[in-house]
C-alpha positions in Angstrom: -4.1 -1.7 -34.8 -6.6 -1.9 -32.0 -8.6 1.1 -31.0 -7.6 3.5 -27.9 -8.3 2.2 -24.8 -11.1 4.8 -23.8 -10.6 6.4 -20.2 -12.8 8.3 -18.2 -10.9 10.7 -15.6 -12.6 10.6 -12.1 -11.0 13.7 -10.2 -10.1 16.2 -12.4 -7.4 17.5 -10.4 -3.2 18.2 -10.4 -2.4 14.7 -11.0 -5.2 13.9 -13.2 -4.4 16.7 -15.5 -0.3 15.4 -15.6 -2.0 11.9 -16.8 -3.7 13.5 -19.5 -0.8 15.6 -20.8 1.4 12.6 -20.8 -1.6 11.0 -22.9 -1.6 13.2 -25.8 1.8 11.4 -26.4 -0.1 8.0 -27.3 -2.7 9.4 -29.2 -3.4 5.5 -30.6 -3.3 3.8 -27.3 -5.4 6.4 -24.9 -8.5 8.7 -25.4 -10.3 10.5 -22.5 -13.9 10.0 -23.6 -15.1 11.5 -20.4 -14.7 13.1 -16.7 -16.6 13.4 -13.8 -16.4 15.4 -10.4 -18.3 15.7 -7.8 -18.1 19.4 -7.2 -20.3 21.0 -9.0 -18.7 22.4 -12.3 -15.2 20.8 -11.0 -15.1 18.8 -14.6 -15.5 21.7 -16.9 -12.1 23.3 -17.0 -10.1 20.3 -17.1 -12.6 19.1 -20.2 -11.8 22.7 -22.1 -8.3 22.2 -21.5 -8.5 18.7 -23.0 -11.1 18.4 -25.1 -13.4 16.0 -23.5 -16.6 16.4 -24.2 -18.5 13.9 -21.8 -18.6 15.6 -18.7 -20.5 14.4 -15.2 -21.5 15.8 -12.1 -20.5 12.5 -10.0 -18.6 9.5 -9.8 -21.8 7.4 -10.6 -22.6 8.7 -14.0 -19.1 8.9 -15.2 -19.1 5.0 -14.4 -22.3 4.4 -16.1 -21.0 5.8 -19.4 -21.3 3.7 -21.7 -18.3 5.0 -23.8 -16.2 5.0 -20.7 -13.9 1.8 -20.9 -11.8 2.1 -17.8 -11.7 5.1 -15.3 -8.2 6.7 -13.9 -9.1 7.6 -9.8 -7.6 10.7 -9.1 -9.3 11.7 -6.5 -7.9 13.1 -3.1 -6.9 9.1 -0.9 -9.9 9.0 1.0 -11.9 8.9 -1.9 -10.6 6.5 -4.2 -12.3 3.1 -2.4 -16.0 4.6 -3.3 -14.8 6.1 -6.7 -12.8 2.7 -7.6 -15.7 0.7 -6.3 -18.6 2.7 -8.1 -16.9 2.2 -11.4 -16.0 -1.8 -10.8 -19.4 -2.5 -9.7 -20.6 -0.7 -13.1 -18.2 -3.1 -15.0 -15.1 -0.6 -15.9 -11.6 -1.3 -15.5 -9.9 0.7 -13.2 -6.4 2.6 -12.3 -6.0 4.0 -9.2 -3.8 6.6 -7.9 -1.2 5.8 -5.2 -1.4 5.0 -2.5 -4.1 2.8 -3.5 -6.2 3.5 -0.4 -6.6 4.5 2.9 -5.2 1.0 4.4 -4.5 -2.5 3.3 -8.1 -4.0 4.1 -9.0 -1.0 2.0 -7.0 -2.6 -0.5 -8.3 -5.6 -0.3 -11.8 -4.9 -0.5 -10.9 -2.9 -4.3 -9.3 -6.0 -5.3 -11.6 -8.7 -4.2 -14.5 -6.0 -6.2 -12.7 -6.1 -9.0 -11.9 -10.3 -9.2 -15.7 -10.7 -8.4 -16.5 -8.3 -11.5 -13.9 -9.4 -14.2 -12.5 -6.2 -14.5 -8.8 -5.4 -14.5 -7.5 -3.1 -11.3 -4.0 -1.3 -10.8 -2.5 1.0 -8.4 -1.2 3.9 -10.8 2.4 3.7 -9.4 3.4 5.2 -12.4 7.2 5.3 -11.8 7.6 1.8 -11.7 7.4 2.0 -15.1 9.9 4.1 -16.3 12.7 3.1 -18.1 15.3 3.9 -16.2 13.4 2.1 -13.2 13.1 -0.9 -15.6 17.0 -1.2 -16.5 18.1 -0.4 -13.1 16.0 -3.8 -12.1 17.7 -5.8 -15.0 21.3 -5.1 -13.6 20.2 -5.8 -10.0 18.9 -9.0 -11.9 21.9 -9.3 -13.5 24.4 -9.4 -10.6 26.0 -5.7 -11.1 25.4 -4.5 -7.7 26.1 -8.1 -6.2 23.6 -8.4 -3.2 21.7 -5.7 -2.4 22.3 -4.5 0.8 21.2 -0.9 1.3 18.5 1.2 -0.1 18.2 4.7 0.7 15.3 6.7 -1.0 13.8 10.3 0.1 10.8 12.6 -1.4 10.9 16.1 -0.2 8.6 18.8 -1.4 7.9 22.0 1.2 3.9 22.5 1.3 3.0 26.4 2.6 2.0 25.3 6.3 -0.3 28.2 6.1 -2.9 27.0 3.9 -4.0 23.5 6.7 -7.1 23.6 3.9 -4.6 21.7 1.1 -5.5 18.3 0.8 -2.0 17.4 2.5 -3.0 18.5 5.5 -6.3 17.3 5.8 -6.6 14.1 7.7 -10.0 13.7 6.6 -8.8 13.4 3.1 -5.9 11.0 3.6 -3.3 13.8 4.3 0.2 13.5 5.6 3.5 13.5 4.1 4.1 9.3 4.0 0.6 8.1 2.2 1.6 11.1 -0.8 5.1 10.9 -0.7 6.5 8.1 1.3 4.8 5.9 -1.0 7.2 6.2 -3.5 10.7 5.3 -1.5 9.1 2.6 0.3 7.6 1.0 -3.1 11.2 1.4 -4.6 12.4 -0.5 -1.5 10.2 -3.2 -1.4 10.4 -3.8 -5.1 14.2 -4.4 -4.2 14.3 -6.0 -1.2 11.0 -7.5 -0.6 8.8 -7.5 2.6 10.7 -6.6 5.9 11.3 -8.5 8.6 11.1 -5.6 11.4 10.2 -1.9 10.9 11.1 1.5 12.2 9.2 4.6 12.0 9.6 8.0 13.5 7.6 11.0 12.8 6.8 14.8 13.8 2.9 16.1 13.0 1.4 19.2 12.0 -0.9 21.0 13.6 -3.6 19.7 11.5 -2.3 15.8 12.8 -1.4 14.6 10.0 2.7 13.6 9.4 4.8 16.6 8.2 7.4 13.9 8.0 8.2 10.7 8.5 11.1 7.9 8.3 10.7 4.6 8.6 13.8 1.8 8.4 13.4 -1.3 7.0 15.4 -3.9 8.2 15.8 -7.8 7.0 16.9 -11.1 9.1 19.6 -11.4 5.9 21.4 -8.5 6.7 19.6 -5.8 4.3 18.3 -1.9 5.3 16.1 0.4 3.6 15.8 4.1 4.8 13.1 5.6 3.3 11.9 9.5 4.2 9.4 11.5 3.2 8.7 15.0 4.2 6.6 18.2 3.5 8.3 20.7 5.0 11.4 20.8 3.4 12.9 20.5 -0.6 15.1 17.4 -0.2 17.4 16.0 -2.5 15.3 13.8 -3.9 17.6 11.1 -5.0 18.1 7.3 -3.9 21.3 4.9 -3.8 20.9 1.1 -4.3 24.0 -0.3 -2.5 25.2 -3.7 -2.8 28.7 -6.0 -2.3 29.5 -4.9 -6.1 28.5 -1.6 -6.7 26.1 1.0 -6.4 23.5 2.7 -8.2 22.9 6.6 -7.6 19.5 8.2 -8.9 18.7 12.2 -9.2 17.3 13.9 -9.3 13.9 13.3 -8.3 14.2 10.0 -8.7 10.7 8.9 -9.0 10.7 10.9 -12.5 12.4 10.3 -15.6 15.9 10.7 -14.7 19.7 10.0 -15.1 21.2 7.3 -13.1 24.9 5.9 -12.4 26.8 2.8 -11.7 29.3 3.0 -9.1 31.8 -0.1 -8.7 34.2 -0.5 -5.8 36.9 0.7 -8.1 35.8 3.8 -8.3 34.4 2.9 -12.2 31.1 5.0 -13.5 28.7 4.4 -15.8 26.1 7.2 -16.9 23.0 6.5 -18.2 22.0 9.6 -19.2 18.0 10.1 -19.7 16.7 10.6 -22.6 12.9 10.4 -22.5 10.3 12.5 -23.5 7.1 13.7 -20.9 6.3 13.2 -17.6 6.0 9.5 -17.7 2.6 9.1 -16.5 2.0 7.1 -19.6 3.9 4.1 -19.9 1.2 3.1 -16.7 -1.5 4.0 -19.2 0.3 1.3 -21.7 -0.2 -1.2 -19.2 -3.2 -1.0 -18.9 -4.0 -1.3 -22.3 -1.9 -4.1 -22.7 -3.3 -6.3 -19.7 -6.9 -5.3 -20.8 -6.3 -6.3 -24.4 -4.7 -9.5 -23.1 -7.9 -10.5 -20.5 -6.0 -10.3 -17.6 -6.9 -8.7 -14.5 -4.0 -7.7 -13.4 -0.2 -6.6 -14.0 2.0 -8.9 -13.8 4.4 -5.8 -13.3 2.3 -4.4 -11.1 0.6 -7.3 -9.1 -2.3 -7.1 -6.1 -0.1 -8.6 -4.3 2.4 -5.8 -4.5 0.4 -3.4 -4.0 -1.2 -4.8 -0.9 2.2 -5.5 0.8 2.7 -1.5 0.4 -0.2 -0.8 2.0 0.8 -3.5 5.3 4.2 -1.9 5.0 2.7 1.6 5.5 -0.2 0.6 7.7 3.1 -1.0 10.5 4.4 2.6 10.0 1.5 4.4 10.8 0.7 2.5 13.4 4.3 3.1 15.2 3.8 6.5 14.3 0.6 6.9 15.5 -1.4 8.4 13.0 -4.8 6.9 11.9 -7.5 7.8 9.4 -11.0 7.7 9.4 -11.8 4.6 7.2 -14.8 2.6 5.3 -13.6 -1.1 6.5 
C-alpha cells in the first residue's frame, strides 16, 4: 500500500473545507499535512476543525514545506495563477480549483510552469469524476443516445445582492456568475460535444460589473447545440438533458453533484440509475491525483491541459461578447 499522498490546503475557505470533508473518506490515499493563508490567522480555524497541524501565514511557506507533497488552490480565481505558480516553482504538484484561472493565457502560463518543473497540474473539476458522470459518458460511447445533438445544462444559486463585498461580486477577485458557475455546464458540454464552431453569449451585470447571469449557445457546423446558463440571482433547476437521435439522458438535481440520472428512448422507455454514493464527491479528484502522481505523469489523462485550456478559450469568446474583463497578470 503506498503512503497518503500528502496535501497542503492553500485557501482555507468554503470549498477548501468541502475537499477536506470528502477526504476523511480516503483516509489511506489523502492527508492534509498543512495550510496556509494569507490573512493573518485565516488558517487557524480550518486547521482546529481538521486537525492540521502545519499552519502558514502565506502561500510561500506553505509551498516551501517540506512535508507538503502537492497543494489544493482554493483560493478566490484571481488568485490561484500566483498561488499555483509559488508552489510549482517550489517543486509541488498542484490541483487547482475551477475555473483554472482568470483567462486561457493564464492557463497556459500554469501549465507551461508546471511542464518546465516536472510537477503534475490539474484543474480541480471535481464533477467530472463522479460516477454517474463516468457511466453517462460510457453510454454516449456506447451508442445509447445515438448522436448527440443537444445539450442543455444550467447552475442557479441566488447570492444576497446586498453584500457586493462577497467574492462573487467582486470583479477584482474573479467574480461573476459564468467563471463560478458557468464553468460547470459549459465543461459538461464540451466534454460532449467538443470545441464549438460559433458562439453565443448574452448577459445582464450587477452593479458591481460583474455578470449576475449569463447564457451562452454553443453551436456546431454538424448540426449540434449546447445551451449552457448560469446565474446568481435566482435558484434554478439545476439539472441538464443530453439529447440525441436515440434517446435522452435527464440529470437532477444539481447535476454537477452526485445525483440520479435517467435514460429516455423515443419509446417512451426509462431507465433509473438511482445514486447511490456516499459524500460530496470532491474526492474521487483527490484519487486522481494520487494516481497520476504515483504513475509519473503530469497530467490526467481524464482531465487533460488541453481540456482545460479549451474551457478557458470557450469562456474567454463569452466574455468577450459579453463584455466583461478582468484585471489579469499576462
Amino acid at each position: 500500500m503506498s503512503e497518503p499522498i500528502r496535501w497542503g490546503i492553500a485557501g482555507p475557505g468554503f470549498i477548501a473545507t468541502m475537499f477536506a470533508r470528502d477526504l476523511e473518506n480516503i483516509p489511506d490515499d489523502a492527508a492534509i499535512v498543512a495550510v496556509g493563508s494569507s490573512r493573518p490567522g485565516g488558517a487557524d480555524e480550518f486547521a482546529a476543525e481538521f486537525g492540521v497541524a502545519r499552519v502558514h501565514g502565506s502561500y510561500a511557506a506553505l509551498a516551501a514545506d517540506p512535508e507538503v507533497e502537492a497543494v489544493y488552490v482554493a483560493t478566490p480565481h484571481s488568485g490561484h495563477l500566483a498561488a499555483a505558480l509559488t508552489a510549482i516553482e517550489a517543486g509541488k504538484h498542484v490541483l487547482v480549483e475551477k475555473p483554472l484561472t482568470l483567462d486561457e493565457r493564464e492557463a497556459v502560463r500554469l501549465f507551461d510552469a508546471a511542464r518546465a518543473n516536472g510537477v503534475f497540474a490539474m484543474e480541480a473539476m471535481w464533477t467530472r469524476f463522479l460516477p454517474h458522470i463516468g457511466r453517462i459518458h460510457e453510454l454516449i460511447d456506447a451508442g445509447d443516445l445515438g448522436e448527440i445533438v443537444q445539450v442543455a445544462a444550467e447552475q442557479g444559486i441566488w447570492f444576497d445582492p446586498g453584500h457586493p463585498e462577497h467574492r462573487l461580486y467582486d470583479r477584482r477577485l474573479g467574480g461573476g456568475a459564468l467563471l463560478d458557475l458557468g464553468v460547470y455546464p459549459v465543461s459538461l458540454a464540451l466534454s460532449i460535444l467538443g470545441a464549438p464552431d460559433r458562439i453565443t453569449a448574452a448577459a445582464n451585470f450587477t452593479k458591481t460589473g460583474v455578470d449576475a447571469q449569463t447564457t451562452a449557445i454553443l453551436e456546431y457546423d454538424r448540426g449540434a447545440q449546447a445551451i449552457t446558463t448560469s446565474t446568481l440571482s435566482a435558484w434554478t433547476r439545476t439539472g441538464a438533458v443530453i439529447a440525441g437521435t436515440r434517446a435522452r439522458i435527464e440529470i437532477e438535481p444539481r447535476w454537477m453533484m452526485p445525483s440520479d440520472f435517467t435514460l429516455i428512448t423515443g419509446d417512451g422507455a426509462r431507465t433509473e440509475f438511482p445514486n447511490d454514493y456516499v459524500g460530496h464527491g470532491l474526492r474521487e479528484e483527490a484519487v486522481e491525483v494520487a494516481r497520476c502522481i504515483r504513475a509519473g505523469l503530469l497530467e490526467s489523462p481524464r482531465m487533460p491541459h488541453a481540456f482545460s485550456l479549451l474551457t478557458m478559450r470557450t469562456m474567454d469568446a463569452v466574455r468577450a461578447q459579453i463584455g466583461l474583463e478582468y484585471e489579469t497578470t499576462t
